[in-house]
C-alpha positions in Angstrom: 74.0 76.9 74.6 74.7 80.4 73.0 78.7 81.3 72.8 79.3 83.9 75.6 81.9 85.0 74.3 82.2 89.5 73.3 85.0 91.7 71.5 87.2 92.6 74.1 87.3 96.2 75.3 90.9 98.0 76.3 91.2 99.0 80.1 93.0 101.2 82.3 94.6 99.1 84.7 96.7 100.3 87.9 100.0 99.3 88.1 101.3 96.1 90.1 104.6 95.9 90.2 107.4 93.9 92.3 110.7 95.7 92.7 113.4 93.3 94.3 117.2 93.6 94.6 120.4 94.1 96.9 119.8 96.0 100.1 120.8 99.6 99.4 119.8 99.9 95.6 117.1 102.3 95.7 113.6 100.2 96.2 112.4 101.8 98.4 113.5 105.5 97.4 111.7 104.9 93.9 108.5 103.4 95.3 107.9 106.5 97.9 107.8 108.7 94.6 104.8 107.2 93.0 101.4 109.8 93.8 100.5 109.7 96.9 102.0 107.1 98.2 100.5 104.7 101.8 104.5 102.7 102.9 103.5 99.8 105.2 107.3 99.5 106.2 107.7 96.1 107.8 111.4 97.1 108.9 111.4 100.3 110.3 113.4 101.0 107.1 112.1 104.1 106.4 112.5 106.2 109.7 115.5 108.0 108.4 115.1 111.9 107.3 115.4 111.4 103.5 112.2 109.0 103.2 110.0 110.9 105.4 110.9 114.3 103.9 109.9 112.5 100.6 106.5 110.9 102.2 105.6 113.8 102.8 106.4 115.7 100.0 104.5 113.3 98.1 101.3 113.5 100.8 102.2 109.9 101.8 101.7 108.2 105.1 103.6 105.3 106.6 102.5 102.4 108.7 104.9 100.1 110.3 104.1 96.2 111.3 105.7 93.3 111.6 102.3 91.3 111.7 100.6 89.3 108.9 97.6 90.1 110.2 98.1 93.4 111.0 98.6 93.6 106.8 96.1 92.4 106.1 94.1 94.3 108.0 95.4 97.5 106.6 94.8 96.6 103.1 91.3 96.0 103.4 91.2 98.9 105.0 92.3 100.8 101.9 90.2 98.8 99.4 86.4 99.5 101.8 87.4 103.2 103.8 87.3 106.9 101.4 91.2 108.1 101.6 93.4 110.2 99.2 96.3 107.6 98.5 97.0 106.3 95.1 99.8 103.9 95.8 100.3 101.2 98.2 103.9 99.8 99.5 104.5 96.9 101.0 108.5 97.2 101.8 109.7 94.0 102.0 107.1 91.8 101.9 109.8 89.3 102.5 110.0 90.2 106.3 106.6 89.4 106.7 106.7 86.4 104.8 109.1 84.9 106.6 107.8 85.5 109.6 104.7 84.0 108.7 106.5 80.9 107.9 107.4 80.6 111.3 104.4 81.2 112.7 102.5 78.5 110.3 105.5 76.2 111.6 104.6 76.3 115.2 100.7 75.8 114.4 100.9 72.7 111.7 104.6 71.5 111.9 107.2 71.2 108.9 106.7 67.5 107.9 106.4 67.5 104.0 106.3 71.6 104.0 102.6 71.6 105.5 104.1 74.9 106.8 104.5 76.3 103.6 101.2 75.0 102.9 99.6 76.8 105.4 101.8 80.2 104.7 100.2 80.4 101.2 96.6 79.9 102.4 97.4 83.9 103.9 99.6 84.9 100.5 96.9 83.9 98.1 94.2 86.2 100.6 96.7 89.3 100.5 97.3 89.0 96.8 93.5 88.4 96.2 93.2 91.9 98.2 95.6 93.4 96.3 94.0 92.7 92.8 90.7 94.5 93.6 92.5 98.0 95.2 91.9 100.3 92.8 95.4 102.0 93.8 99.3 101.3 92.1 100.4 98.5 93.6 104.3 98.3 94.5 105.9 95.3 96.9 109.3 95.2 97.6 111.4 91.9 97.9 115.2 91.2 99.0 117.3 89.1 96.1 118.8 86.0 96.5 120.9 83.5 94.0 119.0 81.8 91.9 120.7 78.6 90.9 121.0 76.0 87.7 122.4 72.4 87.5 125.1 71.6 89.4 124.2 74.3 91.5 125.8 77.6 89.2 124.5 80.4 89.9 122.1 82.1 86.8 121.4 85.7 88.6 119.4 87.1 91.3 115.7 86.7 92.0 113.0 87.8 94.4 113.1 86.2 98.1 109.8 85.8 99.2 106.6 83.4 98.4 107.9 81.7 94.8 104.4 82.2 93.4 104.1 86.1 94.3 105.4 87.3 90.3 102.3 85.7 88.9 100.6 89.1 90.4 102.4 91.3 88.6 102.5 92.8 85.2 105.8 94.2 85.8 108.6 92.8 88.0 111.9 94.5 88.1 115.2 93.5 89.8 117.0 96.8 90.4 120.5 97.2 90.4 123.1 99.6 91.1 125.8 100.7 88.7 128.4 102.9 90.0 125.6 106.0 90.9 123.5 105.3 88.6 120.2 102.7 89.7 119.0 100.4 86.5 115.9 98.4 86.5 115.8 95.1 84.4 113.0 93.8 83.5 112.0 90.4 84.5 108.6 90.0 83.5 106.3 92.0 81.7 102.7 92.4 79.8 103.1 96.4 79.2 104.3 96.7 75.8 106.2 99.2 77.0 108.4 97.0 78.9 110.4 94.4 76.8 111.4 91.7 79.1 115.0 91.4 79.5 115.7 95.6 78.8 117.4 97.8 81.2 116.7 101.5 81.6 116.9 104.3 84.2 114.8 103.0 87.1 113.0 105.9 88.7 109.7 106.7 89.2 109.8 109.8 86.2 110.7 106.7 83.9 108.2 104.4 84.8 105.4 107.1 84.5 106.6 108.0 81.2 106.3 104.5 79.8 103.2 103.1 81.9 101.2 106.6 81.4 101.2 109.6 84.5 97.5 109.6 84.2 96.8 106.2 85.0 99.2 106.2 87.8 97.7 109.5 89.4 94.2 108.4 89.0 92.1 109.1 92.5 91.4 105.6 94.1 87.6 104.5 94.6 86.9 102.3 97.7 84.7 99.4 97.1 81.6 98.8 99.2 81.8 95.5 101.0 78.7 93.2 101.8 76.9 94.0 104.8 76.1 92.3 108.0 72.3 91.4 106.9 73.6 90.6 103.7 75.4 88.5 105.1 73.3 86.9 107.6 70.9 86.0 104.4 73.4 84.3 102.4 74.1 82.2 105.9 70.6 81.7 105.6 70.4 80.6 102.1 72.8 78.3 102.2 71.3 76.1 105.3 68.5 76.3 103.7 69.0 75.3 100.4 71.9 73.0 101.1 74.2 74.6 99.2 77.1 72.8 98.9 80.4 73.8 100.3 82.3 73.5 96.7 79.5 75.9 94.9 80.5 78.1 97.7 84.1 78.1 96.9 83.8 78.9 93.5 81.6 82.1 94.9 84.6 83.0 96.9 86.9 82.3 94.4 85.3 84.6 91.6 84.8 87.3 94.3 88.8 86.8 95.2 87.6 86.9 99.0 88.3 84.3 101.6 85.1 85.3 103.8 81.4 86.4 103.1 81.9 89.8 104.3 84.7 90.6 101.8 82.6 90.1 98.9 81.8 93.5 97.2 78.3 93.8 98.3 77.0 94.4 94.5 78.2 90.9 93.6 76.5 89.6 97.3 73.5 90.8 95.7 73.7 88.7 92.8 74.4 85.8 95.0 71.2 86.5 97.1 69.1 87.3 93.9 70.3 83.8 92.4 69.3 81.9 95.5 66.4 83.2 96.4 65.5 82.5 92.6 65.8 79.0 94.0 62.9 79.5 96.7 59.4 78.1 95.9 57.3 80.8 95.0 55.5 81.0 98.7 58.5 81.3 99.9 60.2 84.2 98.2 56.7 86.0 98.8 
């Protein structure tokens, strides 16, 4: 077999980013500044006067939930349906995570954390939603200790799912010094972040170093499959007895968790490789 392998091209990516820290530090001030922003505030955190003077001065638009589902909804929402926002807030996700928790307690239990198991089935969905928005990406967290041996504690880190940094190209922990708000970066692959700096943590800072155009790019939706589309692959899998774990692997390269959230350009390649499959008088 040939080597598949080709030179690699550089790409524009939008930005991802995980802001966590104290109540109070500025999170949520800095991530209403980004273009255009859409606040899903899961805390009624940002009723007050200041951040919806700034929403709108920025041409956002906020939408409050306290539902998991709800979420979820909502983002697919922004990745399928024509809108004008360029950055998506979730603020905290931690809220909703929680909850969640709960929720996946009551339906499977907590013996060996099969709650936790259950949780992440939804967190991996969200993130895989969140991957294919062309829009900035920016969740918010709350802080907690993060401990060493004999329980010391090392510094602060992000209170939510523990696998929800591997999502991010940047993740900052924001502090406050006296008046003056600091971001220090955790992780990082922009070269423009070493991990472990401080600087000023504001949004003029941020678009400085990650590039103003990239992060006021206009969004494109991305056209889902459709019903018959759909229906065929259905189809084509009874009647080729597919197997479920070739399936998988479709949903897992597609980062969907259903048929109908797989772009419908790479549902057409499905189709076109299974009916491929179909004897000739068949696929006549």
């Amino acid at each position: 077999m040939a080597l598949r392998g080709k030179k690699p091209d550089t790409v524009e990516k939008r930005l991802k980013a995980l802001f966590y820290g104290q109540a109070g530090v500025g999170k949520t001030m800095a991530a209403i500044q980004f273009p255009a922003p859409y606040l899903i505030d899961t805390e009624k955190g940002a009723e007050n006067d200041q951040y919806i003077e700034l929403l709108n001065n920025h041409q956002g638009a906020i939408f409050q939930t306290t539902d998991f589902d709800e979420l979820l909804t909502e983002i697919k929402s922004l990745l399928s349906e024509e809108h004008s926002y360029k950055t998506v807030i979730i603020d905290p996700l931690t809220t909703l995570y929680n909850d969640l928790l709960d929720k996946c307690a009551k339906q499977v239990g907590t013996e060996f954390g099969r709650h936790y198991g259950e949780a992440n089935k939804y967190m991996k969905h969200l993130l895989n939603l969140l991957l294919r928005l062309d829009m900035n990406v920016i969740i918010t967290s709350h802080a907690k200790n993060e401990y060493g041996p004999n329980l010391s504690v090392l510094g602060q880190t992000f209170d939510c799912y523990k696998k929800l940094d591997y999502l991010f190209d940047l993740v900052f922990e924001i502090q406050k010094r006296g008046k003056e708000r600091i971001g220090l970066v955790k992780k990082s692959r922009v070269k423009t972040f070493e991990d472990g700096e401080l600087f000023p943590f504001s949004y003029q800072e941020i678009a400085k170093r990650y590039g103003a155009t990239i992060l006021e790019k206009i969004s494109d939706k991305q056209e889902l499959a459709t019903q018959e589309q759909v229906t065929d692959l259905e189809d084509l899998i009874e009647l080729l007895k597919i197997p479920q774990e070739t399936v998988d692997k479709w949903l897992e390269k597609a980062q969907a968790s259903e048929y109908k959230e797989i772009s419908k350009s790479d549902m057409q390649k499905i189709l076109d490789h299974l009916n491929n499959k179909l004897p000739k008088k068949q696929s006549a």
